[in-house]
C-alpha positions in Angstrom: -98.4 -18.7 16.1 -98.5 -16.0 13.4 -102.4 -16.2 13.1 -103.2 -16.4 16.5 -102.3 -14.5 19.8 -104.2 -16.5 22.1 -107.6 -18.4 22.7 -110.3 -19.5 25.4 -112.2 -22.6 24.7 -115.3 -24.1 27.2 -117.6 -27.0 26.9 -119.7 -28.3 29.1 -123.4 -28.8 30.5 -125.7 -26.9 32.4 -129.6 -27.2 32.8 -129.2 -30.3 30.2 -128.1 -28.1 27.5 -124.8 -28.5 26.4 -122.8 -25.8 25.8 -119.4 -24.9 23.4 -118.1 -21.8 23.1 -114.6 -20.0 22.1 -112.7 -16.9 21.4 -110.2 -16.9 19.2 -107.7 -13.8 19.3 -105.9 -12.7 15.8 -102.9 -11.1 15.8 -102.1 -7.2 15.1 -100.1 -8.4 11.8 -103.5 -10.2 10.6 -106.3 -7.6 11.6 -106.2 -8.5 15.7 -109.4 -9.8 14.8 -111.5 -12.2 17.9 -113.7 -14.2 16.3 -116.1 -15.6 18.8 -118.6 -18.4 18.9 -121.7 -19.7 21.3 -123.3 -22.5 20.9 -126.2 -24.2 23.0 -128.5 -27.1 22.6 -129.5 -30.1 23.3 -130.9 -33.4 21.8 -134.0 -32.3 20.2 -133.3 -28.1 20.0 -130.7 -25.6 19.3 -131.0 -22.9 21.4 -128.4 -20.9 20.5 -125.5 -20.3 17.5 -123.9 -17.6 17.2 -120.5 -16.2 16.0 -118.2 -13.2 15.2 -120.4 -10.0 15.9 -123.5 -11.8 16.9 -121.5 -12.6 20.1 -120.1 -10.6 23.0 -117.0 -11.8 25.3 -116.0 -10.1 28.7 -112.7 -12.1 29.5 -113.2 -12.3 33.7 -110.4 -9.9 35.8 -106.8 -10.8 36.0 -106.4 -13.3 38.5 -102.9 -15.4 39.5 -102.6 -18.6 37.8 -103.5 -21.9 39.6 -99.8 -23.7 38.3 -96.7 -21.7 40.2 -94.8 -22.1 37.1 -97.1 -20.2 35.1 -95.9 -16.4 35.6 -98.3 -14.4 33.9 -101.8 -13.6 35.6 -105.0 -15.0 33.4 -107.7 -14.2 33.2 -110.7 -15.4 36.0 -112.8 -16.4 33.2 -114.7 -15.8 29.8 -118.6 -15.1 29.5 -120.4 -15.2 25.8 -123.6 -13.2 25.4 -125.6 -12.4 22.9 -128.2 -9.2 22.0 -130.6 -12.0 22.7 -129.9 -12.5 26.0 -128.3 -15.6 26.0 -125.6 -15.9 28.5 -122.9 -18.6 29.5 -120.1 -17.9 32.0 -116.9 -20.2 32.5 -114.9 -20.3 35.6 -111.1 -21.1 36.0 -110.7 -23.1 38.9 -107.9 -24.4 40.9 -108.8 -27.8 39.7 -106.3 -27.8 36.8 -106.7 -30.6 34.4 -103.4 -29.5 32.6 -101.0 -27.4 32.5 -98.2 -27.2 30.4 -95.2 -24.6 28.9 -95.4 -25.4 25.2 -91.3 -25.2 24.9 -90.8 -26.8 28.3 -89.6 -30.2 25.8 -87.7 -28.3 22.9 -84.3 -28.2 22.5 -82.8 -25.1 24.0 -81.6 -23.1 20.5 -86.0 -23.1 20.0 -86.2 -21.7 24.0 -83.6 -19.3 23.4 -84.9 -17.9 20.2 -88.6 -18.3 21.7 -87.2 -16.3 24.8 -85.6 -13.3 22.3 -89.7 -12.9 20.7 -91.2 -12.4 23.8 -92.7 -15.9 23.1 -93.9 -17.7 26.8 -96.7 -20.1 24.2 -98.7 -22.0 27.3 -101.7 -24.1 27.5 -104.1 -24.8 30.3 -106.9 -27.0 30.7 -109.2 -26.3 33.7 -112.6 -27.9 35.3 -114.7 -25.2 35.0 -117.8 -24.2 36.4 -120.6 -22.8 34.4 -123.4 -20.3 34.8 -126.1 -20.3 31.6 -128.9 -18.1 31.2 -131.5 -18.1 28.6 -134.3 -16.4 27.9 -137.4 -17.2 29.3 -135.8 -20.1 31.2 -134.2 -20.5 34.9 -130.9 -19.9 35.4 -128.6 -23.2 35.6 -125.7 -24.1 37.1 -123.2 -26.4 35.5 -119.8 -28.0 35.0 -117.4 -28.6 32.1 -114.2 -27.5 30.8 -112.1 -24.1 30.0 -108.9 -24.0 28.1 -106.6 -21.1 27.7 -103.9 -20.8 24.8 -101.4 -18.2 24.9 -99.2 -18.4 21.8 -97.7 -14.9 22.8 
């Protein structure tokens, strides 16, 4: 929770690639650094692997979250590019695999000091669906996971 403010990670497969890919948001206090990372391949070829400034990330529009007792609206989704033109997009979806307020089980001294930071620290786990694009191939159409973590 000092490092990080929050983080999107997907995996999945699409076109019979498999595909893994986050974006990890540093705090202010550390350099607010995102440090990105794309990966796509399969059994006999990588086809991508790319990190920090060799990826792009457009987190998808503010949407309302799936789970009522989430209050905060997320974001629709998280695409990775690179100059390449490599291209996965994840979906959230309203099949939510988890859901869960990280200080929903501590004792209430931890909620109430949580609560005085501005902390709300939530993690969601969603089926995603997943659009990849790669050069010189077909556009494919896949499934997988997305996760969101909001340590803010």
């Amino acid at each position: 929770a000092k490092l990080f403010d929050n983080w999107w990670w997907g995996r999945g497969r699409s076109g019979g690639q498999t595909i893994i890919a986050s974006d990890i948001h540093g705090k202010s206090a550390v350099g607010g650094t995102n440090i990105p990372l794309f990966f796509v391949g399969d059994e006999t070829r990588v086809e991508v692997d790319a990190f920090g400034s060799d990826v792009s990330t457009i987190e998808g529009s503010p949407v309302r979250h799936p789970d009522p007792r989430h209050g905060r609206p997320i974001g629709s989704g998280i695409s990775f590019a690179t100059a390449g033109g490599s291209r996965a997009e994840f979906k959230i979806s309203d099949h939510v695999l988890t859901s869960a307020d990280l200080l929903a089980d501590e004792p209430v001294a931890m909620r109430v000091a949580a609560s005085a930071m501005s902390m709300k620290p939530w993690y969601t786990r969603f089926e995603s669906p997943i659009a990849l694009s790669l050069p010189g191939q077909s556009p494919s159409a896949g499934r997988g996971t997305l996760e969101y973590f909001e340590l803010k």
